[in-house]
N, CA, C and O of each residue as an XYZ file, in Angstrom:
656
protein
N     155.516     80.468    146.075
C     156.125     80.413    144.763
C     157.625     80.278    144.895
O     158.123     80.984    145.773
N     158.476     79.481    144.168
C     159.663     79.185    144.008
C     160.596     80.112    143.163
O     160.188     81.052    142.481
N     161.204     79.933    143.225
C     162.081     80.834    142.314
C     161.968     80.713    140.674
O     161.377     79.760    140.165
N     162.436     81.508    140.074
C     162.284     81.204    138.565
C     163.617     80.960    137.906
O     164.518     81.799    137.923
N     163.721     79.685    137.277
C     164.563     79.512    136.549
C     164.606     79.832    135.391
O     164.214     79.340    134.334
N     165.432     81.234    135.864
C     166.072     82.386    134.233
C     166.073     81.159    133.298
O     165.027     80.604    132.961
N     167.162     80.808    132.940
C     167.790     79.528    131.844
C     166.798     78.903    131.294
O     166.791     78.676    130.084
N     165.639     78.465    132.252
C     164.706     77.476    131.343
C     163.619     78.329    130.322
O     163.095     78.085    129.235
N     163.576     79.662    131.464
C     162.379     80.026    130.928
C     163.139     81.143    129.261
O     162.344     81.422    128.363
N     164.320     81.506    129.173
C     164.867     81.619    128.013
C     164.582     80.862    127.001
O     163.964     81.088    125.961
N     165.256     79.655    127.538
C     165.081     78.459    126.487
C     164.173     78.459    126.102
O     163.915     78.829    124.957
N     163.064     77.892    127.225
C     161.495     78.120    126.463
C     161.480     79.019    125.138
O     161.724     78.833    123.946
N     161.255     79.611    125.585
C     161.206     81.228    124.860
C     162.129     81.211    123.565
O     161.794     81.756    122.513
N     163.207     80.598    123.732
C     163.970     80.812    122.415
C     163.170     79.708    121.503
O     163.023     79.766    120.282
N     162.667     78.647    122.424
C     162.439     77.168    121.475
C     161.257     77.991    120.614
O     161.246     77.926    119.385
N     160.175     78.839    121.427
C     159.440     79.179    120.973
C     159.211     80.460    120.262
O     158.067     80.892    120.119
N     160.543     81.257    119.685
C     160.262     82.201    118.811
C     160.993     81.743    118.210
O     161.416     82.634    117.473
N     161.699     80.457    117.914
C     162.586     79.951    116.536
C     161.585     78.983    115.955
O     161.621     78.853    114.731
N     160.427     78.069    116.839
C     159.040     77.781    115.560
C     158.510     78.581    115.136
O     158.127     78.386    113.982
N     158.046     80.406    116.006
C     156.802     80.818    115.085
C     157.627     81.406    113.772
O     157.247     81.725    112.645
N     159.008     81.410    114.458
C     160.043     82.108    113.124
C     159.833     81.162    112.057
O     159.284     81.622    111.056
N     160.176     79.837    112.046
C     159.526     78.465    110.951
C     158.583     78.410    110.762
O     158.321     77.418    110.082
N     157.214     79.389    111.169
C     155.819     78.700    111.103
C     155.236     77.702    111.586
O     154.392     77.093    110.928
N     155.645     77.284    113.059
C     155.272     76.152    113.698
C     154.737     76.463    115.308
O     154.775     77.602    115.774
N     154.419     75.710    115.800
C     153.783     76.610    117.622
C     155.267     75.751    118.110
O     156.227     75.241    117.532
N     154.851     75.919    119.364
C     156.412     75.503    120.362
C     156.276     73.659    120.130
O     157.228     72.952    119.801
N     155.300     73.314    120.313
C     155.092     71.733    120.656
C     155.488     71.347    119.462
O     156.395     70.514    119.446
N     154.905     71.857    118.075
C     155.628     71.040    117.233
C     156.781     70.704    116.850
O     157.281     69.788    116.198
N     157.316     72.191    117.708
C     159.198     72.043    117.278
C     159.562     70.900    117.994
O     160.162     70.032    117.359
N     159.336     70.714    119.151
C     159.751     69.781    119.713
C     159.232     67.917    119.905
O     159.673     67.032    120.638
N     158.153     67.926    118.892
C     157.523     67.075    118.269
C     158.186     66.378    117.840
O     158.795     67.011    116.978
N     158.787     64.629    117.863
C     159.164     64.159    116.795
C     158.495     64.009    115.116
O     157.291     63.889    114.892
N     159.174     64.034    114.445
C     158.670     63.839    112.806
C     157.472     62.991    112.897
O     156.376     63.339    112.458
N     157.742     61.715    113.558
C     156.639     60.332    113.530
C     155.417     61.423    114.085
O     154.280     61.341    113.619
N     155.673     62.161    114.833
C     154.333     62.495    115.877
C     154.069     63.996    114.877
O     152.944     64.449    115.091
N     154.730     64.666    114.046
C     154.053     65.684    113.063
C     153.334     65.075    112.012
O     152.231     65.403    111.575
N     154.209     63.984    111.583
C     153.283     63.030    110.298
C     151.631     62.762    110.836
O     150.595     62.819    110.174
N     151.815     62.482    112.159
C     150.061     61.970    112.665
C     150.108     60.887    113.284
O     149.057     60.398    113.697
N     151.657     60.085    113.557
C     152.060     59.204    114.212
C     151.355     57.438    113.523
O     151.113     57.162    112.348
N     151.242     56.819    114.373
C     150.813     55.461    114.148
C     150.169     55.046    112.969
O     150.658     54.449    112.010
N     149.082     55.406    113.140
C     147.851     55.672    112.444
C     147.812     55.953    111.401
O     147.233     55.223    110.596
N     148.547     57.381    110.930
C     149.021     57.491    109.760
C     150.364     56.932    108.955
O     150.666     56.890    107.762
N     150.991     56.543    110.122
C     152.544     56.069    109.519
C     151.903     54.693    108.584
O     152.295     54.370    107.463
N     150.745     53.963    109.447
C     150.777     52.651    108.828
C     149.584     52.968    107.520
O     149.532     52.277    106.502
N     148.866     53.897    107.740
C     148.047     54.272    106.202
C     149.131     54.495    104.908
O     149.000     53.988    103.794
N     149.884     55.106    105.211
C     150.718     55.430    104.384
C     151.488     54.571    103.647
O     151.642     54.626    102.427
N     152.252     53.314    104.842
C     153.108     52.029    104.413
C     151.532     50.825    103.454
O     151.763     50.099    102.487
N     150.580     50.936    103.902
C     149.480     50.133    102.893
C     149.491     51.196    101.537
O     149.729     50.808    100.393
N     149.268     52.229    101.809
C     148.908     52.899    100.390
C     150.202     52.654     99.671
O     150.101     52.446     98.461
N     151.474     52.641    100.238
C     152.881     52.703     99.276
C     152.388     51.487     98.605
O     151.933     51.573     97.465
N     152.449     50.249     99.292
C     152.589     48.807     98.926
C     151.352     48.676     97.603
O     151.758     48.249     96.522
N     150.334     48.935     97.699
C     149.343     49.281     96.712
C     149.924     50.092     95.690
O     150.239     49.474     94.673
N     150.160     51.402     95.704
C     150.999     52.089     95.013
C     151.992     51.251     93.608
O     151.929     51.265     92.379
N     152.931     50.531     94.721
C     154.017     49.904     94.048
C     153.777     48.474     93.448
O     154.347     47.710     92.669
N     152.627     48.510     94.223
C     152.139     46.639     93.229
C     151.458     47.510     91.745
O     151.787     46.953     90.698
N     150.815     48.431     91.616
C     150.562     48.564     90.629
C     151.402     49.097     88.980
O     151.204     49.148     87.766
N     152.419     49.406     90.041
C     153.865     50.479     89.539
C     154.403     49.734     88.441
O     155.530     49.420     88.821
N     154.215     49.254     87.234
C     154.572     48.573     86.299
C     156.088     48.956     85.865
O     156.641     48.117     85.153
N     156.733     49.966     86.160
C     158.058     50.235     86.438
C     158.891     49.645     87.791
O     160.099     49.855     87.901
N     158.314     49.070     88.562
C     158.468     48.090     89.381
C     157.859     47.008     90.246
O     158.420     46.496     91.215
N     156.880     46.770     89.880
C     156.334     45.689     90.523
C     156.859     44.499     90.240
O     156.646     43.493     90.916
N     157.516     44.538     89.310
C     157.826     42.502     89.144
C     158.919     42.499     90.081
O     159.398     41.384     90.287
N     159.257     43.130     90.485
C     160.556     43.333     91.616
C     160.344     42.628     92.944
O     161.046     42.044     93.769
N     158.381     43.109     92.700
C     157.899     42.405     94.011
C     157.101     40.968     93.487
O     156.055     40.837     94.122
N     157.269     40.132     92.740
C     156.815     39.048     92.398
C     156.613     38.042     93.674
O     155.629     37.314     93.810
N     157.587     38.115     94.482
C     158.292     36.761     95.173
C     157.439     37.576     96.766
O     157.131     36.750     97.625
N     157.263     38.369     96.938
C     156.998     39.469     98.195
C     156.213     38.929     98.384
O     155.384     38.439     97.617
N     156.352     38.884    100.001
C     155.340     39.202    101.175
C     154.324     40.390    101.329
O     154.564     41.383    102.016
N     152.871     40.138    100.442
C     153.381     41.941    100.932
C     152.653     42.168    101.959
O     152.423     43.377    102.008
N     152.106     41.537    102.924
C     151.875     41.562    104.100
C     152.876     41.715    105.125
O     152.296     42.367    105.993
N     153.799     41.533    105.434
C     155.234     41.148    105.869
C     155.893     42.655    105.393
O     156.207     43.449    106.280
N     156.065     42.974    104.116
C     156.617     43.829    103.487
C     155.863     44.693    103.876
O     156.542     45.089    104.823
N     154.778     45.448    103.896
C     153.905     46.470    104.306
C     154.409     46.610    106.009
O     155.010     47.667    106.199
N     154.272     45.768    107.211
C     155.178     45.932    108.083
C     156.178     46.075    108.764
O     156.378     46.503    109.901
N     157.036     45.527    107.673
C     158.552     45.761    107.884
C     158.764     47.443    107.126
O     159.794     48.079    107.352
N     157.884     47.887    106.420
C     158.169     49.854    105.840
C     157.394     50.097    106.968
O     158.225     50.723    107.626
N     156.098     50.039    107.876
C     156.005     50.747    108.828
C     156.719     50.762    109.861
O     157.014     51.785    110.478
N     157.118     49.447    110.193
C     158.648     50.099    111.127
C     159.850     50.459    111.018
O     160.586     50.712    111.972
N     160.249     50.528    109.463
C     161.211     50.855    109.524
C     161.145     52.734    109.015
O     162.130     53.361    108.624
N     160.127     53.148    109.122
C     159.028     54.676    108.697
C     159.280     55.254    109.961
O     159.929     56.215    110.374
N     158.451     54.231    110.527
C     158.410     54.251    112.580
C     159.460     54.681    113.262
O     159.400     55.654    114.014
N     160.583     53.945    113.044
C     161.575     54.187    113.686
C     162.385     55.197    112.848
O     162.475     56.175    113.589
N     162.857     55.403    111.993
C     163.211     56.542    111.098
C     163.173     57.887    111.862
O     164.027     58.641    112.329
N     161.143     57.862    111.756
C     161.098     59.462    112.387
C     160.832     59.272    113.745
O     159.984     60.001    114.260
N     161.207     58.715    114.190
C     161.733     58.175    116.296
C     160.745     58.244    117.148
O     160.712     58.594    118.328
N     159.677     57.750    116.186
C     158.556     56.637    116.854
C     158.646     55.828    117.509
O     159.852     55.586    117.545
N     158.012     54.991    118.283
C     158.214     54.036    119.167
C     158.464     52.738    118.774
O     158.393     51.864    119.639
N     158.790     52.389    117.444
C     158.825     51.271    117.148
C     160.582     50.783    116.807
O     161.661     51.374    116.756
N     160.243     49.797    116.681
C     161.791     48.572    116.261
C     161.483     47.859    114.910
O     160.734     46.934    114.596
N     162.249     48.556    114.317
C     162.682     47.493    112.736
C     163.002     46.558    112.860
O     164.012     46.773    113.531
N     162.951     45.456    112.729
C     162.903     44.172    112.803
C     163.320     43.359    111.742
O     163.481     42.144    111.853
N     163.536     44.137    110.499
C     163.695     43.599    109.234
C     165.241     43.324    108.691
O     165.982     43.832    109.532
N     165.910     42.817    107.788
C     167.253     42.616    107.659
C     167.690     44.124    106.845
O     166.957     44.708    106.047
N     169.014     44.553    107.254
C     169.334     45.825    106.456
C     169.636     45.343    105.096
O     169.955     44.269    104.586
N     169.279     47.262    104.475
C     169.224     47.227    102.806
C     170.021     46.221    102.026
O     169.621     45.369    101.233
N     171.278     46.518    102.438
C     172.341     45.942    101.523
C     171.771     44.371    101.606
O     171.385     43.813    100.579
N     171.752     43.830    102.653
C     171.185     41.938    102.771
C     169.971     41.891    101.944
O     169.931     40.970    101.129
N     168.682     42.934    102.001
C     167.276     42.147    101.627
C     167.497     43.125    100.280
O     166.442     43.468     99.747
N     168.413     43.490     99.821
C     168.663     43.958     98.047
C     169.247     43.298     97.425
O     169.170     43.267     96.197
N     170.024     42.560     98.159
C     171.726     42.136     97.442
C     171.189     41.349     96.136
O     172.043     41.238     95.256
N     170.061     40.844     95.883
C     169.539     40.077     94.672
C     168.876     40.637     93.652
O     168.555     39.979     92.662
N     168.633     41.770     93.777
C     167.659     42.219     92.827
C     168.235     43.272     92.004
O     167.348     43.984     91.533
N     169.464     43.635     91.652
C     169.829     44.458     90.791
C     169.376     45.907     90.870
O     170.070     46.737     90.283
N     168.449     46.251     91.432
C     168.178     47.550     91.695
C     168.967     48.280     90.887
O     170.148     47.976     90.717
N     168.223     49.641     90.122
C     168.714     50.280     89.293
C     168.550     51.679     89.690
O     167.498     51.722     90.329
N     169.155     53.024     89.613
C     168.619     53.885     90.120
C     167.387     54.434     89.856
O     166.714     54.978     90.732
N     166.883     54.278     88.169
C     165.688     54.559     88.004
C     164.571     53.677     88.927
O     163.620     54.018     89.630
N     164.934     52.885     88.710
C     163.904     51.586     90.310
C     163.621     52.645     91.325
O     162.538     53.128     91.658
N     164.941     52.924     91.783
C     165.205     53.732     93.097
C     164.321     54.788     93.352
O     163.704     55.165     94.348
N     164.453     55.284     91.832
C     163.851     56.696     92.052
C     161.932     56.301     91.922
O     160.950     56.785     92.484
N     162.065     55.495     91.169
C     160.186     55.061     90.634
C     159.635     54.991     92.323
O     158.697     55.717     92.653
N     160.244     54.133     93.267
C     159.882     53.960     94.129
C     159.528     54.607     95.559
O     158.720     54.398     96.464
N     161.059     55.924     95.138
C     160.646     56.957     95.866
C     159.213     57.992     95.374
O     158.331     58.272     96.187
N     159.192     58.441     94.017
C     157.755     58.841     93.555
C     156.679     57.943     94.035
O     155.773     58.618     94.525
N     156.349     56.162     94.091
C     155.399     56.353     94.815
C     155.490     56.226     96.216
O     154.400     55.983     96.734
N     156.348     56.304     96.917
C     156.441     56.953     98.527
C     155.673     58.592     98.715
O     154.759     58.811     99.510
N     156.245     59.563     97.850
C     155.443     60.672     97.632
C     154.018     60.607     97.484
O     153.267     61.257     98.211
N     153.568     59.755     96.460
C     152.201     59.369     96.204
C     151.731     59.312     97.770
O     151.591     60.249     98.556
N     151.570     58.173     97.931
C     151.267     57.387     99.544
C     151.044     58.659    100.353
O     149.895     58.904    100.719
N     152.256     59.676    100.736
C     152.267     60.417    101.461
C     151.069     61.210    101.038
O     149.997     61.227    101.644
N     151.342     61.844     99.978
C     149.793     62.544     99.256
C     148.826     62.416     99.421
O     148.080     63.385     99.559
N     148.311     60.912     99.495
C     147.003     60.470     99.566
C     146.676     60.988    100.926
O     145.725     61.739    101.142
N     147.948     60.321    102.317
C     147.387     60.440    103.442
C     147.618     61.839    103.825
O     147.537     62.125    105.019
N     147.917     62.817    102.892
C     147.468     64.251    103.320
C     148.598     64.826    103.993
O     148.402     66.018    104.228
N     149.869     64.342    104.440
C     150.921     64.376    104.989
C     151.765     65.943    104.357
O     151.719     66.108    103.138
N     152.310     66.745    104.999
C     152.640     67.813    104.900
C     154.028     67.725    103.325
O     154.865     66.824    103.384
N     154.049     68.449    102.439
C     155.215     68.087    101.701
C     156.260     68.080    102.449
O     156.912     67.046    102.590
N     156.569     69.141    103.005
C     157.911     69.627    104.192
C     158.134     68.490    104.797
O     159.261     68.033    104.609
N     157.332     67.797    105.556
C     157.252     66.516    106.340
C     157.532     65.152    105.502
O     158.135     64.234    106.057
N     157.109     65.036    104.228
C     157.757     64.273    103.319
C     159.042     64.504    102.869
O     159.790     63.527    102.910
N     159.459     65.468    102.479
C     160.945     65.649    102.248
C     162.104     65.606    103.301
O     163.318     65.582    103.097
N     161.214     65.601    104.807
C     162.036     64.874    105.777
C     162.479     63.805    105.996
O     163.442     63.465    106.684
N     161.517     63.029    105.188
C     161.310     61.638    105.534
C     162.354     61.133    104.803
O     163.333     60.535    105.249
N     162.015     61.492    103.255
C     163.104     61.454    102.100
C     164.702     61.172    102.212
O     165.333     60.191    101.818
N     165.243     62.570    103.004
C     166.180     62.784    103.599
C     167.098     61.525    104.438
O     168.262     61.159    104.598
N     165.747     61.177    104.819
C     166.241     59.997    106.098
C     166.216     58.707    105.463
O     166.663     57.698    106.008
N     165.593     58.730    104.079
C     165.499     57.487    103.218
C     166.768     57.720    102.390
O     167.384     56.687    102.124
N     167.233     58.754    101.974
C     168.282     58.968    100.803
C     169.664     57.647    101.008
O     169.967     56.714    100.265
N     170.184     58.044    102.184
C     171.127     57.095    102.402
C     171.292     55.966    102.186
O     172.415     55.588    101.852
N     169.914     54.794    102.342
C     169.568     53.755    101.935
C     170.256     53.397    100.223
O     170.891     52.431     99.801
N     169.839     54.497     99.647
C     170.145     54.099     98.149
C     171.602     53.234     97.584
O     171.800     52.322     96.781
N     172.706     54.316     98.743
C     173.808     53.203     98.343
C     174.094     51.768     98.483
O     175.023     51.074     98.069
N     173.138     51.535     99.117
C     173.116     49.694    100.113
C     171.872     49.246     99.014
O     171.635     48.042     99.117
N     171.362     49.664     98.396
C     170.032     49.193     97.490
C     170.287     49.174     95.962
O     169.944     48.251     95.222
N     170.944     50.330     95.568
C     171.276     50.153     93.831
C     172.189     49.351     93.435
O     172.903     49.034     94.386
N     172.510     48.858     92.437
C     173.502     47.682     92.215
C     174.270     48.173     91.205
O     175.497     48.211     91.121
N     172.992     48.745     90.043
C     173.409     49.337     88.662
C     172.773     50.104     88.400
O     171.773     50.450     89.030
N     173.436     50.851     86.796
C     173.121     51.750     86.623
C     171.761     52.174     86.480
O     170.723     51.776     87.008
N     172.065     53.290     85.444
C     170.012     53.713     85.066
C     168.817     52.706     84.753
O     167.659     52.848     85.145
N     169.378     51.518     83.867
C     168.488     51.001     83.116
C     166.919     50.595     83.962
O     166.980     49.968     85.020
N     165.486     51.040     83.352
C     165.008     50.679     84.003
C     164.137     48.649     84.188
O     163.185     48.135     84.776
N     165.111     48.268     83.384
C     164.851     46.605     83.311
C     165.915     45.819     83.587
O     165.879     44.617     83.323
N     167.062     46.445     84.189
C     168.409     45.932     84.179
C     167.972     44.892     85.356
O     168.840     44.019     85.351
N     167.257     44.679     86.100
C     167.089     43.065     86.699
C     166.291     42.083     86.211
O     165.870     41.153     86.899
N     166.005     42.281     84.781
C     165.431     41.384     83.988
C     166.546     40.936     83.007
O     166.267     40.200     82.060
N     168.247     41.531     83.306
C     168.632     40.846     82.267
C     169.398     42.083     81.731
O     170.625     42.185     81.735
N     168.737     42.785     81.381
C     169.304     43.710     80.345
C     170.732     44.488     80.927
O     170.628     44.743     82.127
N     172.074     44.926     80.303
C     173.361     45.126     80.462
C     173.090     47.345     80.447
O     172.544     48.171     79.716
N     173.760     47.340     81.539
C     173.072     49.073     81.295
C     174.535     49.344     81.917
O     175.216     48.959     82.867
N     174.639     50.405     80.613
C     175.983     51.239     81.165
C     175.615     52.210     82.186
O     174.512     52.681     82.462
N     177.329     52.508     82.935
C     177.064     53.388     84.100
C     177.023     54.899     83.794
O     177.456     55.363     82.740
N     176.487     55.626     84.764
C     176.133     56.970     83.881
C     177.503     57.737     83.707
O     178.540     57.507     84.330
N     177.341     58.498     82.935
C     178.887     59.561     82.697
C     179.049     59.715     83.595
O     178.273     59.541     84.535
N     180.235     60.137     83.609
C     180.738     61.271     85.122
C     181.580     62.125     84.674
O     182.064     62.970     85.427
């Protein structure tokens, strides 16, 4: 037998009484997000159920008139994928480029994050683990909204910006 390395076996030990302190075992702490969600498998159940979700979303589907949504359903699983530091590569053009046309409104913004929640729901996905995800989606919004609340303002309609 070799010696014991004090330091690691602390660490250990700390990694693992600061999950059961969160309610988690040691592996999950150190789990990426992609691999607590259920990884692959579920990342891409989830990116089909959104796309379904949002084609039906009459608060935004005409948004997706022109969509791929074959194309579009793969370009949210990798960009899901890589998010929570899965093994995958986004491949797709950033927000600000594949928005810059569509007026995006924050209510859009927000319709779309509710059915991201949905999606997650269906595939059974932890809330905690969704509001991670969230988190890592929030930022996006400034490169995606254009205008204000209105929820038809890319059909045209002139929508003031909200108070401040």
């Amino acid at each position: 037998m070799g010696a014991i390395d004090m330091g690691a076996w602390i660490r250990h030990g700390f990694i693992a009484w600061a999950a059961l302190l969160l309610g988690q075992d040691a592996t999950a702490a150190s789990a990426t997000l992609y691999d607590q969600i259920g990884g692959g498998a579920k990342m891409r159940a989830v990116a089909e159920d959104f796309t379904a979700i949002v084609l039906a979303d009459d608060r935004i589907n005409f948004t997706f008139a022109q969509t791929d949504t074959k194309k579009f359903t793969q370009l949210l699983f990798e960009q899901l994928c890589n998010l929570t530091r899965g093994p995958c590569q986004y491949t797709g053009r950033d927000m600000r480029t594949s928005h810059a046309k569509l007026n995006i409104t924050n209510a859009m913004f927000n319709a779309l994050a509710e059915d991201l929640y949905l999606a997650f729901d269906r595939e059974h996905v932890p809330y905690r683990l969704q509001n991670r995800v969230m988190v890592l989606l929030a930022p996006m919004q400034r490169d995606i909204v254009k205008i204000g609340p209105g929820p038809r303002a890319s059909l045209g309609a002139k929508v003031s910006p909200p108070p401040q």
